[in-house]
MARKOLDREN-458792 format. One record per residue (C-alpha): z, x, y; residue in three letters. Coordinates in steps of 0.5 Angstrom, whole numbers. Layout:
up, east, north, type
Z, X, Y, Ala
...
END
This chain:
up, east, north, type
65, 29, 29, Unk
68, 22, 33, Unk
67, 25, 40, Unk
60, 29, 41, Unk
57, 33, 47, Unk
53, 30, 51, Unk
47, 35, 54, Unk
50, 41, 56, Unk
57, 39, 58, Unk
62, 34, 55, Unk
63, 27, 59, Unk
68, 22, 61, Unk
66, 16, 55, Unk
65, 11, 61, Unk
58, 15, 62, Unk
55, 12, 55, Unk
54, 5, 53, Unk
52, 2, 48, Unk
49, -6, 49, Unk
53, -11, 44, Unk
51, -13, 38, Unk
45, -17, 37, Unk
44, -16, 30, Unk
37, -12, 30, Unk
35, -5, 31, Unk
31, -3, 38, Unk
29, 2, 42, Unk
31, 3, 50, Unk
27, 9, 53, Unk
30, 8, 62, Unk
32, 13, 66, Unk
40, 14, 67, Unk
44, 19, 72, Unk
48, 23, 67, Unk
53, 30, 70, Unk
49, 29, 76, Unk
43, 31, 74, Unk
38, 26, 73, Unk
35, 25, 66, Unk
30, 21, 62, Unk
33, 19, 55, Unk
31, 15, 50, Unk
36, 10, 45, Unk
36, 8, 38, Unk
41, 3, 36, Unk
42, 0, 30, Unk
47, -5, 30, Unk
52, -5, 24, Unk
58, -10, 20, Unk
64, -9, 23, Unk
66, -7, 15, Unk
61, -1, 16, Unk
63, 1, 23, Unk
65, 9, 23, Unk
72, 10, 27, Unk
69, 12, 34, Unk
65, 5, 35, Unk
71, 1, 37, Unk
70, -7, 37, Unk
63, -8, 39, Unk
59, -7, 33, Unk
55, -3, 34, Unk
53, 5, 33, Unk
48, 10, 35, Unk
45, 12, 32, Unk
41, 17, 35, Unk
39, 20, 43, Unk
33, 25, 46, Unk
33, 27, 52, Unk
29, 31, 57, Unk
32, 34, 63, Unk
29, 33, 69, Unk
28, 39, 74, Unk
32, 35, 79, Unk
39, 37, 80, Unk
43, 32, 84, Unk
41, 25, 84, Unk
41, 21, 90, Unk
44, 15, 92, Unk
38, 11, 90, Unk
31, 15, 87, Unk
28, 10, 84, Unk
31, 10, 78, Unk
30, 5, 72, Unk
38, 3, 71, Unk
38, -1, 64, Unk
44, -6, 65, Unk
44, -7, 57, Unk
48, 0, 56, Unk
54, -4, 59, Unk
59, -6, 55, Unk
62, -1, 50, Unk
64, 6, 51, Unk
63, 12, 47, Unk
64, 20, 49, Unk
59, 24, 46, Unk
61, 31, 44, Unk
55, 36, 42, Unk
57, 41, 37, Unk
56, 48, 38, Unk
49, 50, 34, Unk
49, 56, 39, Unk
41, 52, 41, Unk
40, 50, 48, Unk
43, 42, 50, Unk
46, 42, 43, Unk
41, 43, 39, Unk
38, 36, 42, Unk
31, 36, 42, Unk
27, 33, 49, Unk
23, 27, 48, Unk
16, 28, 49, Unk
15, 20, 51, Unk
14, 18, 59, Unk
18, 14, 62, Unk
16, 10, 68, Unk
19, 9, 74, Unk
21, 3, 79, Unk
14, 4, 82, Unk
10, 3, 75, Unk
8, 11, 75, Unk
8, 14, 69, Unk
13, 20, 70, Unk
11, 26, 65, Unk
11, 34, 65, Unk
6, 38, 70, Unk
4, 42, 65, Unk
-1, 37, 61, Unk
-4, 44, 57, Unk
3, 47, 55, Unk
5, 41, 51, Unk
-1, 41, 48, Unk
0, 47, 46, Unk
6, 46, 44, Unk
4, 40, 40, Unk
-1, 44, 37, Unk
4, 50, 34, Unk
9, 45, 32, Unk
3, 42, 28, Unk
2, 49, 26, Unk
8, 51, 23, Unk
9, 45, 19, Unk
2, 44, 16, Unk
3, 52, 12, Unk
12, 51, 12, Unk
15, 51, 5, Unk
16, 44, 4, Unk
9, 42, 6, Unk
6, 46, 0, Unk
11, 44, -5, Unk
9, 37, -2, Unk
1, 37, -2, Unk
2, 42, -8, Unk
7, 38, -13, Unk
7, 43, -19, Unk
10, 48, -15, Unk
16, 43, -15, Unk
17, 42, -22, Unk
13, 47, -26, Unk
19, 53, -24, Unk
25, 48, -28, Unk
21, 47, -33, Unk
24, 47, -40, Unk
23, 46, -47, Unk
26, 39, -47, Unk
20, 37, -42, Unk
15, 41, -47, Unk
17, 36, -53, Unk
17, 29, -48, Unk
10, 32, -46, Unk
7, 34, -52, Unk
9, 27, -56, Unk
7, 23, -50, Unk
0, 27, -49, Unk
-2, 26, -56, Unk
1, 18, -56, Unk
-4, 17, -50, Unk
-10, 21, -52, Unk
-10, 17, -58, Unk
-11, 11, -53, Unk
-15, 14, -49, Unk
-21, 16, -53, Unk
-23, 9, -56, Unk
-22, 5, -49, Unk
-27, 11, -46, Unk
-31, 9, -51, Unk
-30, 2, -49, Unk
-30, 2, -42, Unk
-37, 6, -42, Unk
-41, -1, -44, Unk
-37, -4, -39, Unk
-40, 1, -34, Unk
-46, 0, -37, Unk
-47, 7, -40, Unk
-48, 11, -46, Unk
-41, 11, -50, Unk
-40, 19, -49, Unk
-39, 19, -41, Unk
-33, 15, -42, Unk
-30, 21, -46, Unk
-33, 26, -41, Unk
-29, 23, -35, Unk
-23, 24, -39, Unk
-21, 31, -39, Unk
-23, 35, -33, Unk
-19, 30, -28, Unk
-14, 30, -32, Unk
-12, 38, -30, Unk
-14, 36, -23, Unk
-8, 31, -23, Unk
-4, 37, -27, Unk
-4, 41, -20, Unk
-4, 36, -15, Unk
-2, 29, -18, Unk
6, 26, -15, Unk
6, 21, -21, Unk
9, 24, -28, Unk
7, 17, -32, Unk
-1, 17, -29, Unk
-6, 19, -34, Unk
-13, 21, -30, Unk
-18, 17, -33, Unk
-23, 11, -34, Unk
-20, 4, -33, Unk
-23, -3, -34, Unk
-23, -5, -27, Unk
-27, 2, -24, Unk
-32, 2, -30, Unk
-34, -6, -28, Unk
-35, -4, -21, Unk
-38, 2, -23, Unk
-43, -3, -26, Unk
-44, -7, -20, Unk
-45, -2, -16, Unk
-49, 2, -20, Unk
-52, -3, -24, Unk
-53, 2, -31, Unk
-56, 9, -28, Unk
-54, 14, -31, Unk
-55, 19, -25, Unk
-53, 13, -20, Unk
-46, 13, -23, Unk
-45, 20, -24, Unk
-46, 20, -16, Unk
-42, 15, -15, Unk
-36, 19, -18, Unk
-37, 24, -14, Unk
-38, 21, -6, Unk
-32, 17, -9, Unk
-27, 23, -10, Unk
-30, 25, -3, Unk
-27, 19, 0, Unk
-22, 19, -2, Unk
-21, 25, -1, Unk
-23, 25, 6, Unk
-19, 19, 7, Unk
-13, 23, 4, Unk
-14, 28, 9, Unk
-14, 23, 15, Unk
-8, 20, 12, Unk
-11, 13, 11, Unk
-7, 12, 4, Unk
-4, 6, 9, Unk
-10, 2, 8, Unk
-8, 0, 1, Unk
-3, -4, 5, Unk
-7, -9, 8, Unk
-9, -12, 1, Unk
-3, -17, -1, Unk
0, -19, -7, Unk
-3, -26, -9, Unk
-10, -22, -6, Unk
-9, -17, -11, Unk
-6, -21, -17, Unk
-11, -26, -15, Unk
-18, -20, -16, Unk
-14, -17, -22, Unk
-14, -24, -26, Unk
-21, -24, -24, Unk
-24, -17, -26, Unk
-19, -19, -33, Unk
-24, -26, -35, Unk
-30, -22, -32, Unk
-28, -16, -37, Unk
-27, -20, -42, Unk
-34, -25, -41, Unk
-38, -19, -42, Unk
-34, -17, -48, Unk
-36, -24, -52, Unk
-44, -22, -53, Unk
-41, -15, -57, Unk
-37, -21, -61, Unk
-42, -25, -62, Unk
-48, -19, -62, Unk
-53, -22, -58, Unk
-56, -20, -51, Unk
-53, -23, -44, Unk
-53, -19, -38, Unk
-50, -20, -31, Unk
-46, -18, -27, Unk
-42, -24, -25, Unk
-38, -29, -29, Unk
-43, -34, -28, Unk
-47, -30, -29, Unk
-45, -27, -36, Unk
-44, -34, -39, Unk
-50, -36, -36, Unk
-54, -32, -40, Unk
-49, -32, -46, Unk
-51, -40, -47, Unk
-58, -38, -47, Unk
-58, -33, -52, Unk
-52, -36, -57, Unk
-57, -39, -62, Unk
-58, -31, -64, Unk
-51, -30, -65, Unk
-49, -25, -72, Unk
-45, -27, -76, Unk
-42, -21, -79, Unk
-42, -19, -72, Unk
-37, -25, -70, Unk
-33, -24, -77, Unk
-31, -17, -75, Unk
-30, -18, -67, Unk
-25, -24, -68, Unk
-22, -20, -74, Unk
-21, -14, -70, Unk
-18, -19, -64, Unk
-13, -22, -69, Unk
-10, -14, -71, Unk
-9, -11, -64, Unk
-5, -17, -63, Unk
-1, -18, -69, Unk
0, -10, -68, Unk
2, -11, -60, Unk
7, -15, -63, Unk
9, -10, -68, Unk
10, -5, -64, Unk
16, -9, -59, Unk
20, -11, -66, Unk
27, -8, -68, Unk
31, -8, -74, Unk
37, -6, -74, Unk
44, -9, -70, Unk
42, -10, -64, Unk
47, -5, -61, Unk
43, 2, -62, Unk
50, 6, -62, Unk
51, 1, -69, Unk
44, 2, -72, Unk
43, 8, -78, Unk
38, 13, -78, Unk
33, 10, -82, Unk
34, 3, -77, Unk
31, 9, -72, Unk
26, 11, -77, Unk
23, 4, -78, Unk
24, 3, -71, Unk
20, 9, -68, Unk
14, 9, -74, Unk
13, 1, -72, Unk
13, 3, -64, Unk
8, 9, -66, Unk
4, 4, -71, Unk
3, 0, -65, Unk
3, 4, -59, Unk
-3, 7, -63, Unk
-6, 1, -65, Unk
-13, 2, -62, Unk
-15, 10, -65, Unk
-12, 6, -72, Unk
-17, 1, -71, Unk
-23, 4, -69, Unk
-22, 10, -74, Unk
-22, 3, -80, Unk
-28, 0, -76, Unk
-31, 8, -76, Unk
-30, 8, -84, Unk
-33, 1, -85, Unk
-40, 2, -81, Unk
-40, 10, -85, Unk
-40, 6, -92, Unk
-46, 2, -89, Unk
-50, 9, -88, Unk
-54, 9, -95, Unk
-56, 2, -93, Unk
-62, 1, -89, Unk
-60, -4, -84, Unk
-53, -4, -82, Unk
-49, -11, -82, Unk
-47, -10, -75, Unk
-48, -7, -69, Unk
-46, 0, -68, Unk
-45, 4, -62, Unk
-51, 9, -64, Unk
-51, 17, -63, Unk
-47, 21, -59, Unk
-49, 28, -57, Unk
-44, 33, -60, Unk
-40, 38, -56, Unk
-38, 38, -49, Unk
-42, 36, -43, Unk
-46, 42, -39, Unk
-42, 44, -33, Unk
-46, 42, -27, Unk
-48, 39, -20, Unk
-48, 31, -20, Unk
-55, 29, -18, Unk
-58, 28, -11, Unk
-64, 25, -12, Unk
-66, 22, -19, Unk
-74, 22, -21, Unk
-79, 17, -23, Unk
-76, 17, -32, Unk
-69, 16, -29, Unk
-69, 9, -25, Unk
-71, 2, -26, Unk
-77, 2, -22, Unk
-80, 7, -24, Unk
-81, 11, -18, Unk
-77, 17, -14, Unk
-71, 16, -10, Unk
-68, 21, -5, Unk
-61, 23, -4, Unk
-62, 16, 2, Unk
-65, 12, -3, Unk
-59, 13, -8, Unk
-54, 12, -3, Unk
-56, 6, 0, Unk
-57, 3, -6, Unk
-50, 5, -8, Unk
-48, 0, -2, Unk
-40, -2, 0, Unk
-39, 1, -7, Unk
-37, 7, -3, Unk
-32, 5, 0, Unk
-29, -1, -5, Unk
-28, 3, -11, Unk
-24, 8, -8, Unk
-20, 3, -5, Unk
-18, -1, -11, Unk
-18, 6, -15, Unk
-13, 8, -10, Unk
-9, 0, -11, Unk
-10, 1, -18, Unk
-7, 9, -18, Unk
-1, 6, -13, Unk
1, 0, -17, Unk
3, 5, -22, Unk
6, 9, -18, Unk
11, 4, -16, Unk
12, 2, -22, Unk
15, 8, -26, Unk
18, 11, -19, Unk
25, 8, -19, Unk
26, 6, -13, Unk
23, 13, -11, Unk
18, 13, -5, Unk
11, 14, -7, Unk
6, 19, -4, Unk
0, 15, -2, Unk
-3, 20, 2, Unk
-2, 25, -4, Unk
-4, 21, -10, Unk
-12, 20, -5, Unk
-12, 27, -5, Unk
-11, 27, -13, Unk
-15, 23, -15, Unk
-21, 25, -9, Unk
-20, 32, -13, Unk
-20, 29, -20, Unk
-27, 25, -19, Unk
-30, 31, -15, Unk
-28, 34, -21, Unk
-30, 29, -27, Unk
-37, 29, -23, Unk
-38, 36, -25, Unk
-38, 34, -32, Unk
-42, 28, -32, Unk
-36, 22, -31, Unk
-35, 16, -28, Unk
-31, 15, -23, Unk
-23, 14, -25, Unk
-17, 12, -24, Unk
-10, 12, -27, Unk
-9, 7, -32, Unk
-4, 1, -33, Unk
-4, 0, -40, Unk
-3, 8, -41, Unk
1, 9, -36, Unk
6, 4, -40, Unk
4, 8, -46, Unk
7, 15, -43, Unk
12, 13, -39, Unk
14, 9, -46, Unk
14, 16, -50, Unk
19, 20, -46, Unk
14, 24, -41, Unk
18, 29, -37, Unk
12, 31, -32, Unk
4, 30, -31, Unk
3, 37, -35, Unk
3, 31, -41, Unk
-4, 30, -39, Unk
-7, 38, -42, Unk
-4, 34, -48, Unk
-8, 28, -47, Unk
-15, 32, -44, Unk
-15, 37, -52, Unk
-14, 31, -56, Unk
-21, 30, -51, Unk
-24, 36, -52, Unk
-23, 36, -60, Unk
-26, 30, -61, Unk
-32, 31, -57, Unk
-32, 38, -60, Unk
-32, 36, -68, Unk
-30, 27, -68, Unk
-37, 26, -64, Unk
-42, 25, -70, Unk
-37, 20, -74, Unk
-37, 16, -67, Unk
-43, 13, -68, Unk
-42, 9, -74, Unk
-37, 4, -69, Unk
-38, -2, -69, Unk
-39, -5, -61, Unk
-35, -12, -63, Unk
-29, -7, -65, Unk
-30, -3, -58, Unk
-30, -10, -55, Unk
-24, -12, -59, Unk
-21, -7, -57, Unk
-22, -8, -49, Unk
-21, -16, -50, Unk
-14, -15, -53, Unk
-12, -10, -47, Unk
-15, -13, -42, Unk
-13, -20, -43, Unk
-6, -19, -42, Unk
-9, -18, -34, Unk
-8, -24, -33, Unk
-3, -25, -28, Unk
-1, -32, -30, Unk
7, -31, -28, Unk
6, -29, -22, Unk
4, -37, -19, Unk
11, -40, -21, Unk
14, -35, -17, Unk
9, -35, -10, Unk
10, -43, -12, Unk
17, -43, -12, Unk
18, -38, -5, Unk
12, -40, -1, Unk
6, -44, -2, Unk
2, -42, 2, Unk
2, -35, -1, Unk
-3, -39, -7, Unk
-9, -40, -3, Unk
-10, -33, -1, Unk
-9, -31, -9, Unk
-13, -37, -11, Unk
-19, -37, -6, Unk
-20, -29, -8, Unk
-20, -31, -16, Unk
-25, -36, -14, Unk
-29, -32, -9, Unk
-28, -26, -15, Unk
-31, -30, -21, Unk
-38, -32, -16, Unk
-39, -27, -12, Unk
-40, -20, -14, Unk
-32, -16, -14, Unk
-34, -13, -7, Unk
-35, -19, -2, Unk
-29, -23, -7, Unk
-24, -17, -5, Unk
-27, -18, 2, Unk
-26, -25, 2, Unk
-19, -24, 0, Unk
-17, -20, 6, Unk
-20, -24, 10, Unk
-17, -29, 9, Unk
-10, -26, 8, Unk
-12, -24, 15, Unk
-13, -31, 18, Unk
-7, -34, 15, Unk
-4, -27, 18, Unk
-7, -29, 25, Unk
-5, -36, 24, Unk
3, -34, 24, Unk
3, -29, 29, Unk
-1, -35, 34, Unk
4, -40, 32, Unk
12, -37, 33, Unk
17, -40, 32, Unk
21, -42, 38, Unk
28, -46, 40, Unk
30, -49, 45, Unk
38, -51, 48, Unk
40, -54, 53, Unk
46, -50, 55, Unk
52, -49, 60, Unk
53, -42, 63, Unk
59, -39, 65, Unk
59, -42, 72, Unk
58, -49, 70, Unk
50, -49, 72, Unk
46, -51, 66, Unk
40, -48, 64, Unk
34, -49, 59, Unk
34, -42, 54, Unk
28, -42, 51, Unk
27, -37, 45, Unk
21, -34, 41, Unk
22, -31, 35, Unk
16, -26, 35, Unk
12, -21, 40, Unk
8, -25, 46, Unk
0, -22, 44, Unk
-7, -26, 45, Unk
-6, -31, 40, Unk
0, -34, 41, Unk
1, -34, 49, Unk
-3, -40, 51, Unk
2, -44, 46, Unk
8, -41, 48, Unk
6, -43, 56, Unk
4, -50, 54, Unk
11, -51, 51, Unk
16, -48, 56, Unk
11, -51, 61, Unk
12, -58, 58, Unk
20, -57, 57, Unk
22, -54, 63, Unk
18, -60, 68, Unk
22, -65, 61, Unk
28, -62, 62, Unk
28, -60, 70, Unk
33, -55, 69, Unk
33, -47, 71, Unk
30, -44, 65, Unk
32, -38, 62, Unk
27, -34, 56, Unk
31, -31, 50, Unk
26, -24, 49, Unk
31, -20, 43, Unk
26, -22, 40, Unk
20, -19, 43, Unk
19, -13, 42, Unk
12, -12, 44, Unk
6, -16, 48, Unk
-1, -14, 51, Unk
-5, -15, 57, Unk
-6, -22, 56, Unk
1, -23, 55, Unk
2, -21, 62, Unk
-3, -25, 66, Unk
-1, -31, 62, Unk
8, -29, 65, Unk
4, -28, 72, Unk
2, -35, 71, Unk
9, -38, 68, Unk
12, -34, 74, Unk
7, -37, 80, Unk
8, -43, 76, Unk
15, -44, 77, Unk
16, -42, 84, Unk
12, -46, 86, Unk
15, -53, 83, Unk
22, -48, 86, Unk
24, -48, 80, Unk
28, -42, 77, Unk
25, -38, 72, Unk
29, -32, 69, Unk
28, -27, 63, Unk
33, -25, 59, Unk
35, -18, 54, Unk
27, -16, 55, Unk
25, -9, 53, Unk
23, -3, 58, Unk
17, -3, 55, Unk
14, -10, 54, Unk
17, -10, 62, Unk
14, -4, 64, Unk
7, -9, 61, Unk
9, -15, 65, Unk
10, -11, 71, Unk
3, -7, 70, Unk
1, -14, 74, Unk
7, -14, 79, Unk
9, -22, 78, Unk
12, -25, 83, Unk
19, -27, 83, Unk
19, -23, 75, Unk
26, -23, 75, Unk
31, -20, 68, Unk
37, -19, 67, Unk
42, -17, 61, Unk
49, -19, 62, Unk
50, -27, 60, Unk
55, -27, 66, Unk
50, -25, 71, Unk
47, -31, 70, Unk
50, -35, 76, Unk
50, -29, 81, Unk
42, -31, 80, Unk
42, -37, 81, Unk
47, -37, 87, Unk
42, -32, 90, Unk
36, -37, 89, Unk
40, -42, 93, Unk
39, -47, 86, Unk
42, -54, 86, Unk
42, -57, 81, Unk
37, -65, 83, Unk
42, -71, 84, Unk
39, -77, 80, Unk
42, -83, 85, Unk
41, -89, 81, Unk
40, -97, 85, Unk
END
């Protein structure tokens, strides 16, 4: 309706107003006298084009949006009590007309927020304990609502409207995905320095796990390249270490899912994230190379890899070579494959064996990966009749599905390095910043996918860490290595019409038969084929077209992403990501230190000139010292009364406010005067925490000169000779 209820009874349109437009959004919390009584309300306005206006905002360009209020028990109001009277709300009327919800007050919900009043006292409710308890309730009933359930439990969303046509889409993209999924979990297991079988035990069971409570239809749950290196590096080849490690990440992230910590993603930006992934892609790829070759180079560092890759090139295998360079040549010519079309270019104009073709050359390439491997495993089973096989093969799998049982807690003296027991403390010590680094990057990796696919639809990170926490706990059941969704697959799925995460039970029973029947012809393939495998997928990583962009719209952005892809190739990938968010930091810390800010000489309404002085940005600790030294400089330059432009502060700390009480003493007493403009309640509620002296704000442009009359202000006459 144009004209709404305020509180219990309609108003006059004089009692609500609106500030003017200022082309940004805020919030004012003031007290205000509204129907005689006094009342703590709290604003949000959102400031609109005039085209965009709805009919009630009349001609000042702005709109409410929304208003709480909480009633006071005081039922008159005095001529003067103190109150905060905000002089913003003073140019535009609306009359507000609450509609008949049969709720009390309208169906407006009081805020729950302080105010303060002119005396700097908070002013809140006298039961403390009530409110707690109402908070807690609330809280309650929301935790165990409908729509909680169906959010932490996506399957209950949309398994009721399940349907046939989500059955086909599923099914075929289940079966495209597990085609892709069982060479690369061969592969990526060597990359995490394990025996080839723990790559396919971390295939299946998160992949139920993701069924239940995963948000993303196009995430398949499962080894990638980027875990399977940090699992390496932080676990360093242990078996029993890294079942662990899969474990304490699922709790993690789990934990971290709980506490609603998926925020933490954000603090890793994208030149630093384009920055690592290029990195961990040309480490992935340098450890593949000894595969290629057929030698022996171990490391756990690019520069270290290549090191001893030099140091032992004089043993390179021929054959070995020959079938890894060949295999590279094939999984490139068949990616190429699977982009072409034949046909018109309009799909209304193609034929139905132009479909054909077209379908059977995306699924020749699509499954280029299980293609090559089952050739390369043909090749190495003609070889078993001869003694000593022309390559190296990945060797023996244990057939049949892993035992179900607890990771392990304690390893004994067989199963490490040293040859002596470690304790629970001892293994998790040695798991080191890996617990907290492989969760957060399988949460990137998880995340990236998401926005990929969702259509301009917000993503859930909360419940993707809960997916994933849970789908890891799970894999550490059956012997697997932590996991995370996969670009690569990703892409697969959503390119073969998956309808909904039930794809996965697809992509897990095309796991289960392998590691049930395919398991001793596994063992006749050759790693350099496994190594093509992973160089040909992961090269492509590589964010290259990312820096034309970061050139083209801000420079600066580069340095971060280039000193994270160094600091990653040197380093071990946890202290190269650490550095890249640190860095990220500083610049973040840099800008917020040194905010733009305008200075023009201006004329008011009366005639009087003044200095306006405007930041662009909060005031906190950084920043403070270089706003003072310049507005300190400007007004003895310009000696003119000076006028700071807040709309745009719309947050401070306590050093912001020792350094205004400065400003202020300062310009009394050069007898100069100083004012500030359109400054929020809350960041003067912080300045006045110090009680400045001569602190003075205004809101309306006119009452400029009714300030500058009341301090008695002439301007200084210059007498020349």
């Amino acid at each position: 309706a144009a004209r709404r209820a305020c509180l219990w009874r309609e108003l006059p349109p004089a009692h609500i107003k609106l500030a003017p437009p200022v082309g940004k959004r805020f919030i004012r919390r003031q007290r205000s006298r509204l129907c005689g009584r006094t009342v703590a309300s709290s604003f949000l306005i959102r400031f609109s084009p005039p085209r965009f206006l709805p009919p009630f905002a009349g001609d000042n360009g702005c709109r409410l949006v929304s208003m709480k209020t909480q009633i006071h028990t005081q039922l008159s109001a005095p001529p003067h009590d103190g109150s905060y009277d905000n002089e913003a709300l003073s140019c535009s009327t609306i009359d507000i007309t609450a509609p008949n919800s049969g709720e009390p007050h309208g169906g407006l919900r009081g805020s729950n927020e302080f105010i303060l009043s002119d005396s700097g006292k908070k002013v809140t409710g006298d039961d403390q304990t009530g409110q707690l308890n109402m908070w807690l309730q609330r809280k309650a009933r929301s935790a165990f609502s409908e729509k909680m359930i169906k959010k932490r439990l996506p399957i209950l969303r949309w398994l009721p409207q399940y349907n046939s046509t989500d059955a086909i889409g599923d099914l075929v993209a289940g079966i495209t995905v597990g085609l892709t999924v069982i060479p690369q979990a061969l592969a990526y297991a060597g990359i995490a320095g394990l025996p080839a079988a723990y790559g396919l035990y971390g295939s299946f069971l998160g992949c139920i796990v993701y069924i239940v409570f995963g948000s993303c239809k196009d995430v398949p749950m499962g080894p990638t390249a980027i875990a399977s290196l940090l699992t390496f590096q932080t676990a360093g080849g242990n078996v029993g270490k890294a079942i662990l490690l899969c474990f304490l990440s699922g709790v993690v992230e789990l934990l971290m899912g709980l506490l609603g910590l998926g925020f933490l993603v954000d603090f890793v930006s994208g030149p630093v994230s384009s920055g690592f992934t290029s990195a961990v892609s040309l480490i992935i790829v340098t450890s593949q190379v000894k595969d290629v070759l057929g030698i022996t180079a171990k490391g756990t560092t690019f520069i270290e890899i290549w090191r001893n890759i030099f140091n032992d090139i004089h043993n390179v295998q021929v054959w070995d070579t020959f079938l890894g360079l060949t295999c590279i040549a094939v999984l490139l010519i068949m990616r190429i494959i699977a982009g072409l079309k034949v046909g018109p270019a309009d799909d209304e104009l193609k034929s139905k064996n132009h479909r054909i073709i077209n379908k059977l050359m995306w699924l020749i390439g699509t499954s280029r990966n299980a293609i090559l491997v089952v050739l390369c495993g043909a090749i190495g089973y003609s070889f078993q009749s001869s003694a000593v096989a022309p390559f190296k093969l990945i060797g023996d799998i244990p057939p049949g599905l892993p035992s179900l049982k607890a990771p392990p807690f304690s390893l004994t003296a067989n199963e490490t390095m040293s040859g002596s027991e470690e304790s629970f403390m001892e293994m998790v010590s040695s798991l080191g910043s890996g617990l907290i680094v492989v969760p957060l990057i399988a949460l990137m990796e998880n995340i990236a996918i998401c926005k990929a696919f969702s259509n301009g639809k917000p993503v859930d990170a909360t419940q993707e860490l809960i997916a994933i926490g849970l789908a890891n706990i799970a894999n550490s059941f059956v012997q697997g290595f932590p996991g995370t969704g996969s670009l690569s697959r990703s892409a697969v799925n959503n390119a073969s019409g998956v309808r909904t995460p039930l794809g996965n039970i697809y992509t897990m029973a095309l796991v289960v038969l392998s590691l049930l029947f395919f398991t001793p012809y596994f063992s006749y393939i050759p790693k350099a084929s496994l190594a093509a495998v992973i160089i040909a997928a992961v090269v492509f990583m590589v964010e290259v077209k990312v820096v034309k962009p970061m050139w083209r719209t801000k420079k600066s952005d580069l340095i971060p992403g280039l000193g994270t892809f160094i600091a990653c190739l040197a380093l071990p990938l946890e202290m190269g990501i650490l550095f890249g968010v640190g860095l990220n930091v500083v610049f973040i810390l840099y800008h917020a230190a040194r905010p733009k800010i305008s200075v023009e000489r201006l004329t008011s309404p009366g005639g009087a000139e003044y200095l306006i002085i405007t930041p662009d940005r909060c005031l906190i600790f950084p920043s403070v010292d270089y706003v003072r030294n310049l507005v300190t400089k400007q007004s003895i330059r310009q000696s003119l009364p000076v006028v700071i432009d807040c709309s745009h502060v719309y947050g401070a700390d306590f050093t912001a406010a020792t350094v205004i009480d400065s400003i202020t003493q300062d310009f009394a007493r050069r007898d100069q005067p100083l004012f500030f403009y359109n400054l929020k309640p809350s960041v003067c509620a912080i300045f006045e925490g110090l009680s400045p002296a001569d602190f003075v704000v205004y809101y309306r442009e006119e009452h400029l000169d009714d300030l500058l009359k009341q301090r008695a202000y002439k301007p200084k006459e210059v007498i020349s000779a």
